[in-house]
Each structure stands twice: as structure tokens, then as C-alpha cells.
C-alpha positions in Angstrom: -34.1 12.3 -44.0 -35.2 15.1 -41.6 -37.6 17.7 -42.5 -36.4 20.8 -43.4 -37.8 23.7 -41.7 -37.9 26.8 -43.5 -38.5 30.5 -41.9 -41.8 30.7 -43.4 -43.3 27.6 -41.1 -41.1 28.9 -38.3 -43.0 32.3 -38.6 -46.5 30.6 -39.1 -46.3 27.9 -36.0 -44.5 30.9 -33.6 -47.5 33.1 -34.7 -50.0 30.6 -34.0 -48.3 29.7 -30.7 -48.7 33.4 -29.8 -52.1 33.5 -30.9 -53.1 30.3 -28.7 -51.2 31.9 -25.9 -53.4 35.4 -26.0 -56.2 33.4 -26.0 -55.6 31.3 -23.2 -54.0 34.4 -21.4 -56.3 36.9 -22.2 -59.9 36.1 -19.8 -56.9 36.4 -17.0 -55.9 39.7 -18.4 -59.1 41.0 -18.6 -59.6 40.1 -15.3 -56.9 41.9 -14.2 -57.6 45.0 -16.0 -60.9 45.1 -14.5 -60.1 45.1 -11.3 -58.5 48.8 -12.0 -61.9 50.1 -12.2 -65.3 50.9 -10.1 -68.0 49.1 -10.3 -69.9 51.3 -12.8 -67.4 51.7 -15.6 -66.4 48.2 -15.1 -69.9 47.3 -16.9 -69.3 49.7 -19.6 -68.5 48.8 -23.1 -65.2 47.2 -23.4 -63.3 49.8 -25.4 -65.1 52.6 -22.7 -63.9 50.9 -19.6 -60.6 50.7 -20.6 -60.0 54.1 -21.7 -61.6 54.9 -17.8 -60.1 56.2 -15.0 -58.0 53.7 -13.4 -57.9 53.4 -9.6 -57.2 50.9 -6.2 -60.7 51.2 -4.7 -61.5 47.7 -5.3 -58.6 46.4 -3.9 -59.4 48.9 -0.8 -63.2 47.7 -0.6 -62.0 43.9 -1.0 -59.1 44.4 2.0 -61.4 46.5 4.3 -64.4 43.7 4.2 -62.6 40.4 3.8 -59.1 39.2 5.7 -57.2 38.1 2.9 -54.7 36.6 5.1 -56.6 34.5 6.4 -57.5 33.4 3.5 -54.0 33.2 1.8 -52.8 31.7 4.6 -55.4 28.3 4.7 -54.7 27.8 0.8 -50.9 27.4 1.4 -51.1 25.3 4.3 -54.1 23.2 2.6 -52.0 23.3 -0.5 -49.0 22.4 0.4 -49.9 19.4 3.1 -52.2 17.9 0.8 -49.3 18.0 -1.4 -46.4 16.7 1.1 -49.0 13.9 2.2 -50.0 12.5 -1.1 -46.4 12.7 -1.9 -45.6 10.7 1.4 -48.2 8.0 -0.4 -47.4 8.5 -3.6 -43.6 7.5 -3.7 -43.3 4.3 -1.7 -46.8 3.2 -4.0 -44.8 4.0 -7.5 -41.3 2.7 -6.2 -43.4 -1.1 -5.5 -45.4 -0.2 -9.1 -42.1 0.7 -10.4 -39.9 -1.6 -9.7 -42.1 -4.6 -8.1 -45.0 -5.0 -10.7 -47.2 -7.7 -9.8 -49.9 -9.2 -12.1 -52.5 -6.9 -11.5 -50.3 -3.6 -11.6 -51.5 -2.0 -14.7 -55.2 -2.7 -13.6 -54.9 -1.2 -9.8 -53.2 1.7 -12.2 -56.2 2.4 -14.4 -58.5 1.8 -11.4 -57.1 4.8 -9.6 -57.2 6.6 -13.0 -60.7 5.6 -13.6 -61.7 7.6 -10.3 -60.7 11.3 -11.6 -63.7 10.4 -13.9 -66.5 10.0 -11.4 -68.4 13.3 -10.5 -67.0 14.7 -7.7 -71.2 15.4 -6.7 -71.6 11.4 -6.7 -69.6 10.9 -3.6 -70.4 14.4 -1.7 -73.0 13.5 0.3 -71.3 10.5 2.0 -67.6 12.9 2.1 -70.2 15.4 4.1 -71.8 13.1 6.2 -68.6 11.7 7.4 -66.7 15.2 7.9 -70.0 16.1 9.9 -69.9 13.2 12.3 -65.8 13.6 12.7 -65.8 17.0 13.0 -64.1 18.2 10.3 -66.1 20.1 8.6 -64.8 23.8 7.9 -61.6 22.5 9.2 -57.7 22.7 7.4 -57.4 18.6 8.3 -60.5 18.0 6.5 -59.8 19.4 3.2 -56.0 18.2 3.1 -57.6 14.7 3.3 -60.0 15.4 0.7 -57.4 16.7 -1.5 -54.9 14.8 -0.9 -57.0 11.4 -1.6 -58.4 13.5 -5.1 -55.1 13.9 -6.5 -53.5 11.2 -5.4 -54.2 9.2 -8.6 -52.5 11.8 -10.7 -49.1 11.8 -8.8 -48.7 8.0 -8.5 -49.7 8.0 -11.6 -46.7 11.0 -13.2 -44.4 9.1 -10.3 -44.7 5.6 -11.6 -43.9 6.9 -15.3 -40.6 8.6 -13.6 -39.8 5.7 -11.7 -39.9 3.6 -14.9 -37.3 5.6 -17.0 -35.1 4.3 -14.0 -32.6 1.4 -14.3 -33.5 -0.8 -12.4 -29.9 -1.8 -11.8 -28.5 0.9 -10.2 -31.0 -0.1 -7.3 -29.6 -3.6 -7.6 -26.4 -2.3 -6.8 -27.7 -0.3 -4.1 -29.0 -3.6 -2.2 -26.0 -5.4 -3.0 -23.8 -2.5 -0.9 -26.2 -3.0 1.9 -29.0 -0.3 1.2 -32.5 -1.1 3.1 -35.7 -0.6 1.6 -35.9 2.8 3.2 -32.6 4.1 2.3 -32.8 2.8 -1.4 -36.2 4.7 -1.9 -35.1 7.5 -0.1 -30.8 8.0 -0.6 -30.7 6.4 -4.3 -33.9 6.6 -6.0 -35.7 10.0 -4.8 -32.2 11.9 -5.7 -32.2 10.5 -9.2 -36.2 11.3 -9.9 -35.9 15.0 -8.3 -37.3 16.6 -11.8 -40.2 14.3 -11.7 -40.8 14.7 -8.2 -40.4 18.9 -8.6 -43.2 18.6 -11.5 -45.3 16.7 -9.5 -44.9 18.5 -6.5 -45.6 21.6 -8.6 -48.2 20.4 -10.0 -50.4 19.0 -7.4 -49.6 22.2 -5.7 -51.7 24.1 -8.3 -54.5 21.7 -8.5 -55.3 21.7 -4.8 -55.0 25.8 -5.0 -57.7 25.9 -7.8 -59.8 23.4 -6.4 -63.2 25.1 -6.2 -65.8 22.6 -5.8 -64.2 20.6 -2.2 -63.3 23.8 -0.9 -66.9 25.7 -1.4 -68.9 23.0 0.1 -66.6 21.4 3.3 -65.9 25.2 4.2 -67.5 28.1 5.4 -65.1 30.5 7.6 -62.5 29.2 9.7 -60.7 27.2 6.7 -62.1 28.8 3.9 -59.1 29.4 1.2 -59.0 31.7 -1.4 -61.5 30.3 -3.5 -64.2 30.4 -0.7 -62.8 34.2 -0.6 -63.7 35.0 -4.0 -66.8 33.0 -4.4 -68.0 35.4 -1.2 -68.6 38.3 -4.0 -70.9 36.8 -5.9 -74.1 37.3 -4.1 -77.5 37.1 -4.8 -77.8 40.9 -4.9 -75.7 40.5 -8.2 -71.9 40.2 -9.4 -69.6 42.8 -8.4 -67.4 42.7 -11.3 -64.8 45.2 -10.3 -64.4 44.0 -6.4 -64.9 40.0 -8.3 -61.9 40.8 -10.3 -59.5 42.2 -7.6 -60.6 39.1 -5.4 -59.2 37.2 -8.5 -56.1 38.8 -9.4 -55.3 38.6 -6.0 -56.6 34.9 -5.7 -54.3 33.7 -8.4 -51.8 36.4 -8.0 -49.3 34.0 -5.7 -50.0 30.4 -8.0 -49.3 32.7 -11.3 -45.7 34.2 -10.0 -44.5 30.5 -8.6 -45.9 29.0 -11.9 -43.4 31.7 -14.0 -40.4 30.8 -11.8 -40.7 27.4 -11.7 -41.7 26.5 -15.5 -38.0 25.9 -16.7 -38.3 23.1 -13.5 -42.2 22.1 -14.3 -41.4 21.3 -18.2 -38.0 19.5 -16.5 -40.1 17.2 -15.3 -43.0 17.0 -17.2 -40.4 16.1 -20.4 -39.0 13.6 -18.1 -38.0 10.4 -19.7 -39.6 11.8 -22.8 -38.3 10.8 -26.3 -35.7 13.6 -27.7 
């Protein structure tokens, strides 16, 4: 017999759901807020700077000493080709995990898992070495490698749990009318796991725009994204919270407006193959 659900445990979980959401939400609001302000009333007490004059100077200040489009720019291209490469990987790798499982499948799976949990400082002294003596250091190449080869785990990992909720027949079929290798993976099976592949695609995209900690230390100028950009007002003459926080909000400004038109897509996909 299914639980009934009465409009007193309706109200409580939507109002704890709100509650979580505002907490989550609200160091990104605050951000946002002060980035309305100078710097001397953004230090003020909380309730004082926000009943303080509001104004654009920081945006003006952070345009008129940094090129934001440059910036902007070597995200998305580092973004997205990081993202188009490790998908380029990613599907042919879960397709053979998929739907050609061999003995040792489910331990080359939890291998690549296994990596996400090694400190990304263990292996940056032989990554920087090597970028130095290839030349791709501060470069757009460099990074989309390092990315790409980061989060690669994660997408054949969310693409082989697609690929599985799959019949495997309907490929059958495929062969038996004459389909290749290529076409199957490409004309039958990508078609049929386009929500999976949207939510990984979308996801992946944000993880290679927040990465901080690649970015900071393989960059210096000429491919430096936006989080290179923000990081560059924090300075050892102290934070500028005001200029920090428009550098923010206008850091996360583009990932924020894709995530809200994409999240009826990105739950798609995330739900996919999920029990209903």
C-alpha cells in the first residue's frame, strides 16, 4: 500500500527544500549584492552595506584594468574542447564497456574512478614539467588536455550507466541490416542516448569552467580563463571585496544562465534510466 502524503509533510519537505536552496544560493547572492558597492561600505556591517548606496564602479574598475574577453573567451574554448574531446573518448570507451564487457570491465571502471581521488598536487610537478618541455605551458592546448584527461573518468563513467539502460538488441538488429561499427555507435546508439549525452555534455562543461586549481598553476596570461581573472584580485596588498565580487558575478554570470536553461535537459539526463 502506498504512503499517503498529507499537506502537512508536503508543506514541511517544500519548506525545507526552500531552506536548503537559500542556503546553498545565498554565498552566490551575497556575492552578487556586493559587487553593487565600493570598496569601503562593502566591509561594513552587513545590514549597513546593504542599505548603502548602490552603484557600477566596480564593474567599471574591473573592465578598465582586466580584458574580460579575453578571459571569457579562453574559458569557452577550454571548456567546451575539453568537453567535445573527452566526449570523442568517452563514447566509443562506454559503447565497448557497454555492450562488449570483458572480464576485467568493472575493475578498469573503478580504476578510472579511483583516480578523481588522488590529489590533484600529487601529480603537478610531473604535469608541469612536461607542459614546460612541450611548450604548453600558459597555452589553450595545454589545459584542454589536462581537463579533458581529469574528467574523463566521470563521463565514461555517467555514459557507460546510459549505454547500459540500452537494449542491447536493437543494436543486433542494426548489424544484422548491415550497420558498421561506426554507423551503429554513431546513427543508432548516440540518437537513442541523446539525454545522457546532453547531461554529460552539460556537465563536464561546468566542471572544466570551475576548475580553479589546473587553470591557476598551467596559466599566467595568454590562456588564462576566468578563474585566473578573478584570482588576479586577490593580492597581497589585501582582498578587494567589492571589485572580487563583480569579478565573480561576472565569472559565473554565463555557467549560471546556461545552467537555468538547460536544467529541465540536465535532470533529463541525470534521471536517465532511473527507477520511476
Amino acid at each position: 500500500m502506498s504512503r499517503r502524503i498529507t499537506a502537512r509533510r508536503t508543506l514541511i519537505v517544500t519548506l525545507a527544500a526552500w531552506t536548503v536552496g537559500l542556503l546553498i544560493f545565498f554565498p552566490i547572492l551575497w556575492t552578487v549584492l556586493m559587487s553593487f558597492k565600493t570598496e569601503g561600505d562593502a566591509i561594513k556591517a552587513p545590514f549597513a552595506m546593504l542599505f548603502s548606496d548602490w552603484t557600477l564602479i566596480s564593474y567599471e574598475q574591473v573592465q578598465t584594468r582586466s580584458n574580460y574577453s579575453r578571459h571569457f573567451m579562453n574559458s569557452v574554448v577550454i571548456s567546451l574542447g575539453s568537453t567535445l574531446l573527452a566526449l570523442a573518448i568517452a563514447i566509443p570507451a562506454a559503447w565497448a564497456m557497454a555492450f562488449v564487457p570483458g572480464r576485467r570491465t568493472k575493475d578498469v571502471l573503478m580504476w578510472m574512478l579511483s583516480t578523481k581521488m588522488m590529489p590533484a598536487v600529487g601529480v603537478l610537478i610531473p604535469i608541469y614539467l612536461i607542459f614546460r618541455d612541450t611548450g604548453l605551458l600558459d597555452t589553450r592546448i595545454g589545459l584542454v588536455i589536462v581537463l579533458t584527461l581529469i574528467n574523463l573518468p566521470i563521463v565514461v563513467w555517467m555514459l557507460y550507466t546510459y549505454f547500459k539502460e540500452i537494449p542491447g538488441e536493437i543494436l543486433e538488429a542494426a548489424r544484422m541490416d548491415g550497420a558498421t561499427l561506426g554507423s551503429e555507435i554513431l546513427y543508432v546508439l548516440t540518437p537513442m542516448a541523446v539525454p545522457g549525452i546532453a547531461s554529460t555534455l552539460l556537465l563536464n562543461v561546468i566542471l572544466a569552467w570551475n576548475e580553479a586549481f589546473w587553470t591557476l598553476q598551467l596559466t599566467t596570461s595568454r590562456a588564462a580563463p576566468l578563474t585566473q581573472f578573478i584570482a588576479s584580485y586577490s593580492s597581497p596588498e589585501g582582498l578587494f571585496y567589492a571589485k572580487l565580487s563583480a569579478a565573480s558575478t561576472m565569472a559565473i554570470a554565463p555557467i549560471l544562465i546556461l545552467g537555468w536553461f538547460s536544467q529541465k535537459q540536465l535532470v533529463r539526463g541525470l534521471t536517465f534510466g532511473a527507477v520511476k
